[in-house]
C-alpha positions in Angstrom: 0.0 0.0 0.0 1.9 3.0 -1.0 0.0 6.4 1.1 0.6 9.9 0.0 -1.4 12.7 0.7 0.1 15.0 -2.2 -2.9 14.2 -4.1 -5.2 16.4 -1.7 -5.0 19.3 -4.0 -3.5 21.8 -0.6 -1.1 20.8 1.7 -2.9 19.2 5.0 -1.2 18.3 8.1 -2.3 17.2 11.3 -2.0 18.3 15.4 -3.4 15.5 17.2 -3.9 16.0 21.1 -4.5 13.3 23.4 -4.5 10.5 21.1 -5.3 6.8 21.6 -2.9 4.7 19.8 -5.7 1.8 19.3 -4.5 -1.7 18.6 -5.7 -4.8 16.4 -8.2 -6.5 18.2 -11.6 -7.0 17.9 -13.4 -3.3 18.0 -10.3 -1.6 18.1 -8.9 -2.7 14.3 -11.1 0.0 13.0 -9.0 3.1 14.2 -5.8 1.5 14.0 -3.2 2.7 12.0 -2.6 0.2 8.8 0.3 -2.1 9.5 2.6 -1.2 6.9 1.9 3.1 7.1 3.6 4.7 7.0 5.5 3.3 4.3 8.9 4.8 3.6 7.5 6.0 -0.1 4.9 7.8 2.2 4.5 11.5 2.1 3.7 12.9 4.9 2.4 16.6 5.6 3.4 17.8 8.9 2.2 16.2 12.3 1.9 17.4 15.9 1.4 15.0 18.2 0.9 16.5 21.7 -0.1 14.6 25.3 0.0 15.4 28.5 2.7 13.5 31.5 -0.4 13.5 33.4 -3.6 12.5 31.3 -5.4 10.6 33.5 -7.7 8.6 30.7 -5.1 7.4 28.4 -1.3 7.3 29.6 1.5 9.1 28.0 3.0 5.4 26.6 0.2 6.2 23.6 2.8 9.3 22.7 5.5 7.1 22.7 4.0 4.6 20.0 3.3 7.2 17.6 6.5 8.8 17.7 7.8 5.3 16.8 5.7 5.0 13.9 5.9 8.4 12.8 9.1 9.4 13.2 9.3 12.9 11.2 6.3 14.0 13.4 7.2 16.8 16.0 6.5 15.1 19.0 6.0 16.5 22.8 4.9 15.9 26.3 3.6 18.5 28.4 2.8 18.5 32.0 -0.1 19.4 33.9 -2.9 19.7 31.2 -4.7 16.3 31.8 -6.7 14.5 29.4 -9.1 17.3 28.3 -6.5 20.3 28.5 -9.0 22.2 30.8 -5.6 23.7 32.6 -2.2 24.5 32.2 -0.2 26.1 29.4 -1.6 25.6 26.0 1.2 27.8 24.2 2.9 25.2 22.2 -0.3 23.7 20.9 -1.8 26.8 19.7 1.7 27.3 18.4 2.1 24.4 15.8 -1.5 25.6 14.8 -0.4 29.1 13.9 2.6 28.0 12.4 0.5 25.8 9.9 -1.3 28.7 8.7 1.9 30.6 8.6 3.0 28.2 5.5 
């Protein structure tokens, strides 16, 4: 399966915030990331992937796995936010945002 979004007619990217990384089993299978994406012919837009050290629905080890699979993604852990970033600093999220629709 070879995936590139440069068929999208614009530039998209993604910031993702709290993100389960789901697995393969039974109900799960259906958000999961295919196997073999990103492939290495992939073309990638940028990705954010933000999570806070102390989200207390889904832990920080879901950040981890991403990175892993998506390696070229800017990638960071912030503290104090929990799972639905009612509190703490949101400065670096709304800063990947702005600098998407910088470019």
């Amino acid at each position: 399966m070879q995936s590139s979004w440069s068929g999208m007619g614009r530039r998209s990217s993604s910031v993702t915030v709290a993100a389960p990384f789901w697995g393969t089993a039974d109900w799960e299978a259906e958000w999961a990331l295919p196997g073999d994406w990103p492939s290495g012919e992939s073309e990638l837009p940028p990705i954010f992937l933000f999570h806070s050290r102390d989200d207390e629905e889904i832990s920080v080890d879901h950040l981890e796995r991403y990175a892993e699979r998506l390696p070229d993604a800017t990638v960071q852990v912030l503290d104090g936010n929990g799972h639905l970033y009612d509190r703490g600093d949101l400065t670096p999220i709304l800063s990947a945002v702005w600098s998407l629709s910088a470019s």
